[in-house]
N, C-alpha and C positions, 0 to 999 in steps of 0.2 A: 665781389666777383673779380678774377684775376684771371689775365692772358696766362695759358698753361705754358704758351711758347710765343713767340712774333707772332705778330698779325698780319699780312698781306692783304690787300686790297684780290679779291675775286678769286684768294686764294682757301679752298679749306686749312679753318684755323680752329680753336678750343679753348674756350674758356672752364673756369672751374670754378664752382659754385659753393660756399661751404652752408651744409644746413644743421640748425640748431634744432633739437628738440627741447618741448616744455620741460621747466626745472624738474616738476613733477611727475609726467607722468611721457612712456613710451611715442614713439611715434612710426605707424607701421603702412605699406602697401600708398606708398607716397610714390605720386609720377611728377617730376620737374620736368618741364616742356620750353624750350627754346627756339623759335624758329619752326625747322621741321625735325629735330630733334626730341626726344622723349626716352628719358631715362626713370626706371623703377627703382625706387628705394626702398627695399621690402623692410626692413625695421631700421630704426635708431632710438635707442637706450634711451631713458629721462636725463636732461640734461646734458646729454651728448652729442658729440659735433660729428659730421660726416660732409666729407667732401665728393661732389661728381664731376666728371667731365661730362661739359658738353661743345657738340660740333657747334662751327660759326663761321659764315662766311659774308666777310663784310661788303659788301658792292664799290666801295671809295674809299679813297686815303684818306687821312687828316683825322684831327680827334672829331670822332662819331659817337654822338648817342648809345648806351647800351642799348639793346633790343628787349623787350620784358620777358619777364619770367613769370612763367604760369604753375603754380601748382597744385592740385589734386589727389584727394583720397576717396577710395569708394569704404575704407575701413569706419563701421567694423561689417558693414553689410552689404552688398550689394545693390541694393535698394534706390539708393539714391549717393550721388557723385558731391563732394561738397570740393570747392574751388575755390581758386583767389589767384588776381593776377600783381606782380612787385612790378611798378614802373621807375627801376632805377636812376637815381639821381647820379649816373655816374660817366664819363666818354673813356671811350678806349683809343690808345693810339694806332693807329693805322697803315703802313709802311705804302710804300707805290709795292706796284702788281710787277714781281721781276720778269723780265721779257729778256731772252736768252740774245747774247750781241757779244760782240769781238770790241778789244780796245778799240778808239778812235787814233787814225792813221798819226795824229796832233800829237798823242799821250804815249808817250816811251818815257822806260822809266831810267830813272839813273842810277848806277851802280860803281860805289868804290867814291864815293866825294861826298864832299863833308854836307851836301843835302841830303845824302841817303842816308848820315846817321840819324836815330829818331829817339825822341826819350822816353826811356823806362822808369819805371819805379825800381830801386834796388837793381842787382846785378850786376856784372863787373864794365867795367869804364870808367869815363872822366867824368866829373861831377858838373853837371849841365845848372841847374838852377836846384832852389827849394821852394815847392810848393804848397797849399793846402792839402790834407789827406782827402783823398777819397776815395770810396767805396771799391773795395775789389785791391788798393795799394797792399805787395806784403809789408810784414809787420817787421823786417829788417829792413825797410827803407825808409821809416820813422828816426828822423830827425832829432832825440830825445831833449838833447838841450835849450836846443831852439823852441821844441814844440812845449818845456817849460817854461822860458822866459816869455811866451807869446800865448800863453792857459789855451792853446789849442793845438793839434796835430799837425805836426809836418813833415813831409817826406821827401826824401834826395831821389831827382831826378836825373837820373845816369845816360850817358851818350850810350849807344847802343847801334849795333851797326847790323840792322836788317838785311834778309835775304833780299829782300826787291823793294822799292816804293814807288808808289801810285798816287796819281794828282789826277782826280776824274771833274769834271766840269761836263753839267748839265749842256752849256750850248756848243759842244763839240760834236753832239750827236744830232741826227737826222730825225725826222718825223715831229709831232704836237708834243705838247709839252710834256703830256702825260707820260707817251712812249718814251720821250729821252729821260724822264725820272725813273721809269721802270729798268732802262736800260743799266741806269746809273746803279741803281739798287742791286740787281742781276749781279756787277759787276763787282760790289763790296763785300756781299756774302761770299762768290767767287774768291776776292784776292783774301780777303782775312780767311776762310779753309786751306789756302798755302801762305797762311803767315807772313803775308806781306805787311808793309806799314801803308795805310791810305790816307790821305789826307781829300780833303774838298773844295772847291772855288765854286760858289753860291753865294747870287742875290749882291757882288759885289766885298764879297766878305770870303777871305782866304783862312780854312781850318787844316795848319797842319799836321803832314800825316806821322800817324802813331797806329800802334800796336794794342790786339785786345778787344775781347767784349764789349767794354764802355767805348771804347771809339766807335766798332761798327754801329753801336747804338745810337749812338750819336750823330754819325752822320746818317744813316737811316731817318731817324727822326727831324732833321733838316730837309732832308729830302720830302717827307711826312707831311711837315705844317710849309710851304714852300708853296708863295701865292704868284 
């Protein structure tokens, strides 16, 4: 089972479920049941995979238990319902529940100095550091010589000068903890859809701000497992 998209806390969300049928033989008038969710899978071929969406909405952050999965066929008769319920051995990650809020009066961002540059993979600038590859780096900012002499990938990190950057911290905001995590969250989905660079100050531990999918992820997920 895999998050079809983020998960928010008491937010509807979707996971996706893939089902296999026997090597052998069809499998037909299947209902997968999640929650209060219940999708019909009228056939899948022998040996063939088929994937569902189902709705999910998780009640709290942090990695949670999957919820089970019940599945049922009344095939080939109506007669009698045969059943079975998967108690996944699996947790989902869980983001805080975004709650719509303005920067804190604290948090202006800076613009045009050399904190607001931030680094990229690849692209044009000065060459800031080399780092480990990872996941999502293109494949021109692979390091070829280095990432030979080191039997592992590395990629140049470039100065890059962002439209805006943002330094959000959890205790600049009002209300319980929960709200200022939600506030926090609101606000990273917020600046990464106008392409700002965000970074975070959490738990006494400063993550600065960068650009990109893998950041908002990341700082989401901080905010997530965050006691």
């Amino acid at each position: 089972m895999l998050p079809s998209h983020d998960l928010f806390a008491g937010t509807p969300g979707a996971v996706r479920v893939r089902i296999t049928s026997h090597r052998y033989l069809p499998t037909y008038l299947l209902h997968v049941r999640m929650d209060a969710t219940d999708v019909l899978v009228p056939a899948i071929a022998a040996g063939a995979n088929e994937e569902v969406a189902l709705s999910l909405t998780m009640p709290q952050r942090g990695l949670c238990p999957a919820p089970s999965i019940h599945v049922s066929s009344c095939f080939p008769v109506n007669f009698f319902v045969r059943s079975c319920r998967f108690d996944l051995q699996q947790s989902l990650l869980v983001f805080p529940r975004p709650i719509a809020t303005q920067l804190p009066a604290q948090e202006t961002p800076s613009l045009g100095s050399a904190e607001h540059q931030v680094a990229r993979s690849g692209g044009e600038g000065d060459l800031r550091s080399i780092e480990n590859y990872r996941a999502g780096d293109p494949p021109k900012s692979i390091h070829w010589k280095l990432s030979a002499r080191h039997q592992e990938l590395k990629t140049k990190q470039m100065n890059h000068q962002a439209e805006e950057t943002r330094i959000l911290d959890p205790e600049l905001f009002d209300g319980s903890l929960e709200e200022r995590l939600g506030r926090c969250a609101y606000l990273i989905n917020r600046c990464f859809s106008q392409n700002c660079a965000v970074g975070l100050n959490i738990a006494g531990r400063h993550i600065a701000p960068r650009s990109g999918r893998i950041q908002r992820l990341r700082l989401l997920k901080e905010l997530a497992l965050y006691e």
